[in-house]
C-alpha positions in Angstrom: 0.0 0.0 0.0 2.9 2.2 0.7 4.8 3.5 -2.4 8.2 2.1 -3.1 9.3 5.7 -3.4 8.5 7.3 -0.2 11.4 6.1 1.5 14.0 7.3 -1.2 11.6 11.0 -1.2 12.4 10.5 2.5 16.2 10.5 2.3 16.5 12.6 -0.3 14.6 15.2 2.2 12.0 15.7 -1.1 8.5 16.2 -1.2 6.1 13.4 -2.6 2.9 12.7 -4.1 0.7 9.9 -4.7 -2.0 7.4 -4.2 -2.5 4.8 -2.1 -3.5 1.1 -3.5 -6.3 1.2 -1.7 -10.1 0.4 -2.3 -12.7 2.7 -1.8 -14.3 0.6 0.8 -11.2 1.5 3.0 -12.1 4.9 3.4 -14.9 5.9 6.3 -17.8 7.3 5.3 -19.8 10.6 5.9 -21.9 8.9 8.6 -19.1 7.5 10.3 -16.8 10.9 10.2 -19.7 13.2 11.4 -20.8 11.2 14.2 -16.8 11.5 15.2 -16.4 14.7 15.3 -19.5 15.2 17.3 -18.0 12.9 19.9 -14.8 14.7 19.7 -16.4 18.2 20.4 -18.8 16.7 23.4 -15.6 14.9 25.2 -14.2 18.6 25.2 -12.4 19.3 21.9 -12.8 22.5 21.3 -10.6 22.7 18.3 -13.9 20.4 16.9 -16.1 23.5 17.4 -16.0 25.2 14.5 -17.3 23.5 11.4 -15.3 25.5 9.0 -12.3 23.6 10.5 -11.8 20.5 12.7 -8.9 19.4 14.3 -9.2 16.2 16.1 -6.4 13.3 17.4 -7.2 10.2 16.1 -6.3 6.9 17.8 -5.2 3.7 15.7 -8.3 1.8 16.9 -11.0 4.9 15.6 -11.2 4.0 12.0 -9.3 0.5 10.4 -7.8 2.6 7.3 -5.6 4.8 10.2 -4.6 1.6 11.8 -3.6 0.0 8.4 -1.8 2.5 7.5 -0.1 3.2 10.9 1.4 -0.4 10.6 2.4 0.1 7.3 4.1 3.3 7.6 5.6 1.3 10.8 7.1 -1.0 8.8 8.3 0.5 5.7 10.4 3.3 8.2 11.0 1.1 11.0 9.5 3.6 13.1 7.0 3.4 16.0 5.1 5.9 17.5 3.4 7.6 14.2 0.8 10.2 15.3 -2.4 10.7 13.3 -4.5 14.1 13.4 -7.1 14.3 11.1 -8.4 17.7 9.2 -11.9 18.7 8.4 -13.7 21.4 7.5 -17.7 21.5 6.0 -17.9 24.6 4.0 -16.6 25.7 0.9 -15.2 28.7 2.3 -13.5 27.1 5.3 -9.7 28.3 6.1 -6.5 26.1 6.6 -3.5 26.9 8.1 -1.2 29.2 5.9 1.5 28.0 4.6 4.0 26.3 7.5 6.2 24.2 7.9 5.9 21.1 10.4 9.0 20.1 13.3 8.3 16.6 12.0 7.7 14.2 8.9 3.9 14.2 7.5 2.2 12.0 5.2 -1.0 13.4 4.4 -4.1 11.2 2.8 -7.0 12.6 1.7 -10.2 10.9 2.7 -13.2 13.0 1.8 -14.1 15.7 -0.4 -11.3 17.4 -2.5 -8.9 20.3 -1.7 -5.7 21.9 -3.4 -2.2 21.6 -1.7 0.8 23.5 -2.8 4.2 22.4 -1.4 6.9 25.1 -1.2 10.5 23.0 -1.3 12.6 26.3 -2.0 11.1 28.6 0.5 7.7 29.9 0.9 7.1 33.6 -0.4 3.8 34.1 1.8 3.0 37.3 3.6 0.7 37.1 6.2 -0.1 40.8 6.2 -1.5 40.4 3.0 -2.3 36.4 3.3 -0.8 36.4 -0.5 1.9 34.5 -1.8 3.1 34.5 -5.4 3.8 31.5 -7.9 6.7 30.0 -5.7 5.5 26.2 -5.0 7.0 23.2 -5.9 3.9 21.2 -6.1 0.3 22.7 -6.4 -1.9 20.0 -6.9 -6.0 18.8 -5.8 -6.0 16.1 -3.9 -8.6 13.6 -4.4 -9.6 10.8 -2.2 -7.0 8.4 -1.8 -4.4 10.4 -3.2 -1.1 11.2 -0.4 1.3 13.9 -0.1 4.9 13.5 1.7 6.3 16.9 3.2 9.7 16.6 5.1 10.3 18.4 8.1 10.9 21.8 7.5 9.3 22.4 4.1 6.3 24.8 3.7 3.2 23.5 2.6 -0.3 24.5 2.7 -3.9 23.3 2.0 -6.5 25.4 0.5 -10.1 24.4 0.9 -12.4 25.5 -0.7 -15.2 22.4 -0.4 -15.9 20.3 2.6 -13.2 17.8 3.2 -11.3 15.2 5.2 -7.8 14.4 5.5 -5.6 12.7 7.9 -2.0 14.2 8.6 0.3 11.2 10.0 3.6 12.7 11.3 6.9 11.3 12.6 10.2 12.1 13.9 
């Protein structure tokens, strides 16, 4: 399920993209999200409050495709300890995090909806004064279910909704 070239992307410290051999019957549904975050926000999330974006842990055991690919990512890196966040947002006008850049390792899977990503590998040329940023990324793709993006530590990247969505964000390192 894991690409072949994720860990040469991750040595080489470079930015990847692509989709995961999986069936759509891996990915959770609308009913089973929702209901999730709604748990999420009544245990005392309150970064599940706002519809327009969701930010919620996710545990290995909440939904099988973040356990499957936990242990896979385990395996393939030799790593344990693989944290899994997931992203939401249900509006078309709901806001992301500007561009950033992460203290650890993220592979990002898109699981509902659609949304564009850029990936900044020689800098990021945002100004958050403005919140513009000129024609600088590396990678400015829309992510459709399934698909995966690998950002090393330290690279800019950002997502821009501009639909409802779901992603989850596993990180290492």
């Amino acid at each position: 399920m894991i690409p072949d070239g994720l860990t040469q992307a991750i040595a080489e410290r470079k930015a990847l993209h692509g989709r995961l051999d999986l069936p759509e019957s891996a990915f959770p549904s609308w009913d089973q999200i929702v209901p999730y975050f709604d748990q999420s926000f009544l245990n005392g999330n309150k970064r599940a409050r706002d519809p327009h974006k969701i930010f919620v842990n996710v545990d290995t055991n909440d939904f099988p495709i973040v356990r499957q690919i936990k242990t896979e990512l385990g395996k393939t890196l030799n790593k344990a300890g693989i944290s899994c966040h997931c992203y939401a947002g249900f509006s078309p006008n709901a806001m992301a995090s500007p561009p950033h850049k992460d203290g650890m390792e993220v592979f990002f899977v898109m699981i509902k909806g659609t949304m564009p990503w850029k990936i900044f590998e020689n800098g990021c040329d945002y100004d958050d004064r403005t919140q513009t940023m000129t024609t600088k990324s590396t990678f400015s793709r829309r992510l459709i279910p399934g698909d995966f993006v690998y950002i090393p530590t330290g690279v800019y990247h950002c997502a821009m909704p501009d639909s409802s969505r779901v992603g989850f964000s596993f990180g290492w390192g």
